[in-house]
Structures are given as structure tokens and as C-alpha cells.
N, C-alpha and C positions, 0 to 999 in steps of 0.2 A: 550452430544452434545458439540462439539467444542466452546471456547469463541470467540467469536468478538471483536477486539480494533483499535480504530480508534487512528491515533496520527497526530498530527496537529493542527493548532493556532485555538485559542477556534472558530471564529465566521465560522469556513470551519467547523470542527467536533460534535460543540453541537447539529444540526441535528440528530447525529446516534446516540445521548442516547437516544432520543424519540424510538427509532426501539430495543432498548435494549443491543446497543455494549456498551462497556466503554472505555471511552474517556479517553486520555490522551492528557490533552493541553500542545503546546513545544510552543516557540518563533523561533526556531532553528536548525541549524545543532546539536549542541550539545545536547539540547533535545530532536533527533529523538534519538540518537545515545544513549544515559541513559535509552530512553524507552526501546527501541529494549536490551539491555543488559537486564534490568530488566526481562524482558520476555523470555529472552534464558534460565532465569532458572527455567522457568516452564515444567510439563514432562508431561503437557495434549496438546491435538492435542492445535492448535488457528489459527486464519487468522486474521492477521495484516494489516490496511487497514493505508497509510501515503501519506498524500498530495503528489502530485507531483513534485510540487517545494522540498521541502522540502528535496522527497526523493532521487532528486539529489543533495543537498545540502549535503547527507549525505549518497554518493554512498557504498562508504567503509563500514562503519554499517551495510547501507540498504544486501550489496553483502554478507558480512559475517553469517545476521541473515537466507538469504535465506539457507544456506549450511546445516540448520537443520534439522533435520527430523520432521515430524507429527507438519509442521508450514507450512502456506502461507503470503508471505508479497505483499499487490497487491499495486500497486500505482494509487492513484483517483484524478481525476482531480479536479482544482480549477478554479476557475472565474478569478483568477490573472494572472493565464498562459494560453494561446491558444498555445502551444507548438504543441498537437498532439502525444507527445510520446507513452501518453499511450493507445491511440486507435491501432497504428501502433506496439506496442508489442502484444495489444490483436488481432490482426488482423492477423499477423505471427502465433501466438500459435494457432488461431483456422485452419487457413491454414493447419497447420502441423498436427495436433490430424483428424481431417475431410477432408483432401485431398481438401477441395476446402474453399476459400475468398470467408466466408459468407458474410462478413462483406463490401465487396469492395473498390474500390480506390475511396480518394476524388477528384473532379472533380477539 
């Protein structure tokens, strides 16, 4: 079974070691950017779960680790940001895979 890691400042991520991912707490750009390295050199599948802030904070990293194979890097929102980014990426993807916006538009 594929690992789970969540990266992101302790008080957003220490929820997912209750469910069993492993946490990696950053303060930062720099430590998305050290995780995500760390992890590109593993050669077992994994899905990468990293704050949203954060993971724009650390676009370049974030883009680069996607390029890998038998890896997903998702981005999950936080209470610090109502951006919506990352509804409006999931919302496209499932558009495209399913022909229809299951998800709809916010009003």
C-alpha cells in the first residue's frame, strides 16, 4: 500500500497522524521544498498531502516533485486561507476525467 505524508506547520498536519500518514512539520517555503526533495528519493508509489498556502509558497518544488512518477502531491486546504484554489483545481480535474462538474460552481 502506498505511504501517506502530510507536510505542513504542525497545528494543520498533526490531525493526519491520528488516521496514520506521517507528518512532516515545515514552518515554510523551504521546508516544503527539503521534504518534497527528501521524498523524490523514495521508489515506493506515495501521495503527498501539503498545505495550500504553503504549497504555493513553494510552487517550483511543489511543480517539480509532481513530474515524478508512482507519486501524488495534492494540496489541502487550511483555515488560514479561503483562497478556493484548491476546490477549483479539484473541480476541473473531476470535469475532465467525468465529462461533467460534479462538484459545481460557487454561488
Amino acid at each position: 500500500m502506498p505511504e501517506v505524508y502530510v507536510i505542513g506547520r504542525r497545528a494543520e498536519v498533526l490531525p493526519f497522524a491520528a488516521a496514520g500518514a506521517t507528518v512532516i512539520e515545515v514552518e515554510g517555503a523551504h521546508g516544503v521544498a527539503e521534504g518534497l526533495r527528501a521524498l523524490e528519493a523514495k521508489r515506493e508509489p506515495c501521495l503527498v498531502m501539503v498545505s495550500e498556502d504553503l504549497a504555493g509558497e513553494a510552487a517550483e518544488a511543489v511543480a517539480r516533485f509532481r513530474l515524478g512518477k508512482r507519486r501524488a502531491l495534492v494540496a489541502i486546504p487550511t483555515l488560514r486561507e479561503k483562497s478556493g484554489r484548491t476546490l477549483a483545481r479539484m473541480r476541473r480535474l473531476v470535469a475532465r476525467s467525468l465529462g461533467v462538474d460534479l462538484l459545481g460552481k460557487r454561488e
